[in-house]
Backbone as ProteinMPNN parsed JSONL, in Angstrom:
{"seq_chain_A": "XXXXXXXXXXXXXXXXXXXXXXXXXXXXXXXXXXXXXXXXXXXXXXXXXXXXXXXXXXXXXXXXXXXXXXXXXXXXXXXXXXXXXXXXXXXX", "coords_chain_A": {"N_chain_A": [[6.803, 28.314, -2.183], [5.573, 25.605, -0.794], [4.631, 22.131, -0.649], [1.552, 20.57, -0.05], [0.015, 18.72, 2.337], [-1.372, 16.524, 1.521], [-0.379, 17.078, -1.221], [2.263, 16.025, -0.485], [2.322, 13.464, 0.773], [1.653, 11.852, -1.217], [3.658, 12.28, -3.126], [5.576, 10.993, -1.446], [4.548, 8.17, -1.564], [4.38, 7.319, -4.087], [7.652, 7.505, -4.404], [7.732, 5.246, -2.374], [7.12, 3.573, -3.803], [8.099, 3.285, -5.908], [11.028, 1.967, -4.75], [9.849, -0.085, -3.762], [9.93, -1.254, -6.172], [12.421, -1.653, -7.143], [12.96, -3.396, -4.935], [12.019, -5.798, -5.622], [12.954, -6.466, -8.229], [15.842, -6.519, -7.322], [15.24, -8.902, -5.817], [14.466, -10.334, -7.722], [16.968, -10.392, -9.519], [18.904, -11.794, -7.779], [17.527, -14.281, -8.168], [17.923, -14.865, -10.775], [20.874, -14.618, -10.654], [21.594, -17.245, -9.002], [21.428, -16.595, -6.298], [22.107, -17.589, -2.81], [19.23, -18.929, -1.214], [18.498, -18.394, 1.197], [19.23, -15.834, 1.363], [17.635, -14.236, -0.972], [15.096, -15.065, 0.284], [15.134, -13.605, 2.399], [15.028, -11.01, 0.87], [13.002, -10.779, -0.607], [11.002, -10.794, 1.872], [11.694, -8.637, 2.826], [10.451, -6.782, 0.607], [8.361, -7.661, 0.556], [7.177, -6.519, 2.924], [6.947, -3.785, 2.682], [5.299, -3.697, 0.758], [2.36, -4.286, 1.996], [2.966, -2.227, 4.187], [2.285, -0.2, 2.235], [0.344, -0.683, 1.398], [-1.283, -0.739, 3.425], [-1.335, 2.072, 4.224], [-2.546, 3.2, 2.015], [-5.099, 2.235, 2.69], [-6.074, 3.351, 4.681], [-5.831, 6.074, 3.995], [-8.256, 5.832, 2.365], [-10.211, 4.712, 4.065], [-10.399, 7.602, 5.96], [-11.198, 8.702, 4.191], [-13.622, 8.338, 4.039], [-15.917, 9.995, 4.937], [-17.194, 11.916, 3.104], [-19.002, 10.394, 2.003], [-21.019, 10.186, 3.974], [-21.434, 12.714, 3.77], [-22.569, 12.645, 1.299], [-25.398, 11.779, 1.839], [-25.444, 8.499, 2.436], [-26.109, 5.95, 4.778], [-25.184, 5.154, 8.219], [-25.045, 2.084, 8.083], [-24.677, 1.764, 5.637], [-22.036, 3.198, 4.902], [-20.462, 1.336, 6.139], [-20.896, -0.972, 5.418], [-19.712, -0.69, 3.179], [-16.782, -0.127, 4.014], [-16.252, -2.524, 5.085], [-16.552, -3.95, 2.513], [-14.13, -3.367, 1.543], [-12.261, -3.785, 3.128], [-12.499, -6.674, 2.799], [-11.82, -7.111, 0.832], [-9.248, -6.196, -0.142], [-7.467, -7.304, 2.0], [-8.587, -9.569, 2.572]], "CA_chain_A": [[5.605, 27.717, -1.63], [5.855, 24.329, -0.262], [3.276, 21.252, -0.969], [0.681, 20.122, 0.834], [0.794, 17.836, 2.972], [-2.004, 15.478, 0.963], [0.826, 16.323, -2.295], [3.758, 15.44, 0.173], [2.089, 12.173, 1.289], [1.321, 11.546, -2.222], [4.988, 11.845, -3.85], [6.398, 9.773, -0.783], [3.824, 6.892, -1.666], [5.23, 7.363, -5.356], [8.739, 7.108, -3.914], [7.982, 4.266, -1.751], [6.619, 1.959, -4.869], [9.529, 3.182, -6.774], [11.736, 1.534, -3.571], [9.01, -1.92, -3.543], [9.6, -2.424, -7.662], [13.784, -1.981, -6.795], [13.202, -4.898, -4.506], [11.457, -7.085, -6.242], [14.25, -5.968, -9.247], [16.328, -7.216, -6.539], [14.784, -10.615, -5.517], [14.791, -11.075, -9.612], [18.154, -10.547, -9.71], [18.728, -12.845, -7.247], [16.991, -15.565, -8.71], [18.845, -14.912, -11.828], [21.912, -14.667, -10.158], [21.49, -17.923, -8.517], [22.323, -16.908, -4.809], [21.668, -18.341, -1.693], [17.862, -19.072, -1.509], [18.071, -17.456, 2.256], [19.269, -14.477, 0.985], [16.754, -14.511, -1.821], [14.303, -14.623, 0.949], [15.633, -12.177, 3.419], [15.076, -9.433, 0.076], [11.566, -11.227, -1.06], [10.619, -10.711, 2.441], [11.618, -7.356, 2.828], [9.417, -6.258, -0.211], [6.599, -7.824, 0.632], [6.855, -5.573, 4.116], [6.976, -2.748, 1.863], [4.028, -3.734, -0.233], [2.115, -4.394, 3.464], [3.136, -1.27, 4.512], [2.003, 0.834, 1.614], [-1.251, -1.065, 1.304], [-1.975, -0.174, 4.993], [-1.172, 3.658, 4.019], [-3.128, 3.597, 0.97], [-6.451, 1.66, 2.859], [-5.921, 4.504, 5.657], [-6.596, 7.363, 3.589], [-9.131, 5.392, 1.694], [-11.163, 4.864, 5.331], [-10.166, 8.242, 6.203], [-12.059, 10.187, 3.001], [-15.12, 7.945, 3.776], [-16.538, 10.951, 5.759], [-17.916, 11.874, 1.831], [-20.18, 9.177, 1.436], [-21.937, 10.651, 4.842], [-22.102, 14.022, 3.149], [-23.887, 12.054, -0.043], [-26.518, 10.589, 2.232], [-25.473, 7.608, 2.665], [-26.384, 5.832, 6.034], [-24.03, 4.557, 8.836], [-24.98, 0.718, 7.518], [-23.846, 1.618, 3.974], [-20.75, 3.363, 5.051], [-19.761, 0.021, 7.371], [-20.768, -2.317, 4.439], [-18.478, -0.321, 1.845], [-15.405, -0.279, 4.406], [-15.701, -3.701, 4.952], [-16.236, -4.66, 1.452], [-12.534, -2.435, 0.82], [-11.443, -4.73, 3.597], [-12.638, -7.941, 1.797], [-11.24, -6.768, -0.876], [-7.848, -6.087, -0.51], [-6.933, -7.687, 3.098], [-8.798, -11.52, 2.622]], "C_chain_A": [[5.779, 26.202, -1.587], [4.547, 23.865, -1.112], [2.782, 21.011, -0.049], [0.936, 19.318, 0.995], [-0.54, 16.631, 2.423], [-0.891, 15.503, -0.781], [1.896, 15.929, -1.889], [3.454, 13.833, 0.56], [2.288, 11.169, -0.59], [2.884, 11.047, -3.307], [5.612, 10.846, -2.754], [5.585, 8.75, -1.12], [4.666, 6.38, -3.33], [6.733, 6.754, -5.184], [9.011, 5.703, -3.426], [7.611, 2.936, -2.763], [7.604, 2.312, -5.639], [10.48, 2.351, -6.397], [11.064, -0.594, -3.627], [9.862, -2.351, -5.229], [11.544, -2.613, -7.182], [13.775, -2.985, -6.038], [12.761, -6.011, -5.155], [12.015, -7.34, -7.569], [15.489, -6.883, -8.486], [16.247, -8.778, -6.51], [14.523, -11.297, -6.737], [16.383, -11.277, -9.315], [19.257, -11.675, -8.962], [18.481, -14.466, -7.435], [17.857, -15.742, -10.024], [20.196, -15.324, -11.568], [22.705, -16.113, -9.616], [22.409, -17.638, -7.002], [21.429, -17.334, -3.802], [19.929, -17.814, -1.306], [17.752, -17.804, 0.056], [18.246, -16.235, 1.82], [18.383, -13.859, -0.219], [15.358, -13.86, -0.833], [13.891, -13.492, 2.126], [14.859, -10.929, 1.852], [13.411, -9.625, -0.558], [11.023, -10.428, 0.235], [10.525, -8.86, 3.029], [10.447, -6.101, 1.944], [8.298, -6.686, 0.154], [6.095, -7.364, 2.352], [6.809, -4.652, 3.782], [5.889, -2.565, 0.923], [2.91, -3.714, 0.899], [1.835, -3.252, 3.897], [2.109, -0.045, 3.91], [0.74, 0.69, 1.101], [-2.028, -0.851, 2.526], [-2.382, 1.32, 5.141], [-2.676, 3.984, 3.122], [-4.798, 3.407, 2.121], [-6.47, 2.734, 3.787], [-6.889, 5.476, 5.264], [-7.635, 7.289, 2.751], [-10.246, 5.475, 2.999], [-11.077, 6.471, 5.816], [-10.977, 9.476, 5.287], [-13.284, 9.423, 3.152], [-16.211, 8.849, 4.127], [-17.549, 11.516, 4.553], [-19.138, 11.192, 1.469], [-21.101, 9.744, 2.721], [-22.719, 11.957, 4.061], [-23.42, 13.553, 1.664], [-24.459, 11.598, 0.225], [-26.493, 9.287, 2.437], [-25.579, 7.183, 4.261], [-25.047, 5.094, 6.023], [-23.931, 3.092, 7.795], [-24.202, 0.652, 6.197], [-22.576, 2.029, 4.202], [-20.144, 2.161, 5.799], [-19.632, -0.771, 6.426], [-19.962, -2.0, 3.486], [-16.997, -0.233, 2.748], [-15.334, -1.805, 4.263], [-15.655, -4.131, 3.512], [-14.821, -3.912, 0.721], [-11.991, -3.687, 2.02], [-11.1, -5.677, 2.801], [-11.663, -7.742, 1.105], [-9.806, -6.46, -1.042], [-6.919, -6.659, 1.014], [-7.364, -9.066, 3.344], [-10.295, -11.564, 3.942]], "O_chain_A": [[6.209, 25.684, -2.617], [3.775, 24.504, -1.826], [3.4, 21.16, 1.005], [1.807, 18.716, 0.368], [-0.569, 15.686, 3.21], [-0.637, 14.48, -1.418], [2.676, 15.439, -2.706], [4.403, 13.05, 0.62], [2.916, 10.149, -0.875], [3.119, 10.014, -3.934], [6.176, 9.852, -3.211], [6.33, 7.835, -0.771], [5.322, 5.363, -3.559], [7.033, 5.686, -5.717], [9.988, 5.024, -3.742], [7.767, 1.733, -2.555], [8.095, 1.329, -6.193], [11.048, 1.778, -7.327], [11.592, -1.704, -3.562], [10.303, -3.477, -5.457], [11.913, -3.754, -6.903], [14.676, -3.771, -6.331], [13.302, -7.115, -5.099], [11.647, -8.368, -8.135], [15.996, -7.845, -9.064], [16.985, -9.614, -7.033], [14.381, -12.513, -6.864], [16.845, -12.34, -8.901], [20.2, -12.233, -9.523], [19.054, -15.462, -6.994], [18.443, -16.807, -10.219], [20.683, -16.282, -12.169], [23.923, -16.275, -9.679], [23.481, -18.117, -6.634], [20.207, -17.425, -3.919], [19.534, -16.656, -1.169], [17.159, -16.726, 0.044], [17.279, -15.479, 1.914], [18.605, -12.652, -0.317], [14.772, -12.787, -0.977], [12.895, -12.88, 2.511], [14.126, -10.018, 2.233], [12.746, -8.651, -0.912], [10.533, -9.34, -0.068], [9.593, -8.177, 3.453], [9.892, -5.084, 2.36], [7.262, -6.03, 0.046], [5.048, -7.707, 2.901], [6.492, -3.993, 4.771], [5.598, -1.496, 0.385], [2.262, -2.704, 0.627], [0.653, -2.966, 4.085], [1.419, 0.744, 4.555], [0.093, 1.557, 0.514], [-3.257, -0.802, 2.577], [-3.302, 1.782, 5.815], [-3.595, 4.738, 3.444], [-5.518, 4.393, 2.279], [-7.485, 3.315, 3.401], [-8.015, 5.765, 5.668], [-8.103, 8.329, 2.289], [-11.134, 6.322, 2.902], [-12.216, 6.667, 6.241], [-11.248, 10.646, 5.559], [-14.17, 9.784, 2.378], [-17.35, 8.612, 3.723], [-18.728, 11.617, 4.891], [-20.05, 11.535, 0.717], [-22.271, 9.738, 2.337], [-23.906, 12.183, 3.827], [-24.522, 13.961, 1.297], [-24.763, 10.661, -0.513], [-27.593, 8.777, 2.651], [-25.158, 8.019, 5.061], [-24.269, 4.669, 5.169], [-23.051, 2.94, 6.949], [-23.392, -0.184, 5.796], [-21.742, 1.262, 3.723], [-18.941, 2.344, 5.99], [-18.57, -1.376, 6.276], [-19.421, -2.909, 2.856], [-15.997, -0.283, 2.032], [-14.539, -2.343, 3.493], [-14.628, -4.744, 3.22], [-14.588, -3.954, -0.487], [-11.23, -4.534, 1.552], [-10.033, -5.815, 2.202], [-10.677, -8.461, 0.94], [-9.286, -6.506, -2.157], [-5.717, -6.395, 1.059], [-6.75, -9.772, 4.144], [-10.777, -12.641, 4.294]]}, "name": "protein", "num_of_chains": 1, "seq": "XXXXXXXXXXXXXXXXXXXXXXXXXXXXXXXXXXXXXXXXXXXXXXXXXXXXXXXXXXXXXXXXXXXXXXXXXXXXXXXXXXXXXXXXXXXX"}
């Protein structure tokens, strides 16, 4: 029996922050290392498209289960003012 595809999303998100802390393990090592600042930033930059990425995923299925808060009565206005305040809140 296979996983679902909300526990298959779930271990690749796992996977993929396992993958972000190896870069930023990286862009330490780096700094430690003392090598070339561009290349430093080339592997900084890479992680923090990977952190980007998986904060876009995550806010997804966060907007995506709001359909809940309809079922608990809440009105449109309150569901609009709690996405945006998840915007606020983790996008500036």
């Amino acid at each position: 029996m296979g996983l679902s595809v909300v526990a298959r999303r779930r271990v690749q998100m796992i996977y993929r922050s396992k993958r972000i802390a190896q870069q930023f393990e990286m862009v330490h090592r780096g700094l430690v290392l003392n090598m070339a600042r561009a290349e430093i930033l080339d592997r900084l930059n890479a992680a923090r498209y990977s952190v980007n990425d998986l904060m876009a995923q995550l806010l997804e299925e966060e907007i995506l289960a709001r359909p809940r808060d309809a079922a608990a009565g809440k009105s449109r206005e309150q569901i609009v003012e709690g996405l945006m305040e998840l915007l606020r809140t983790y996008i500036g």
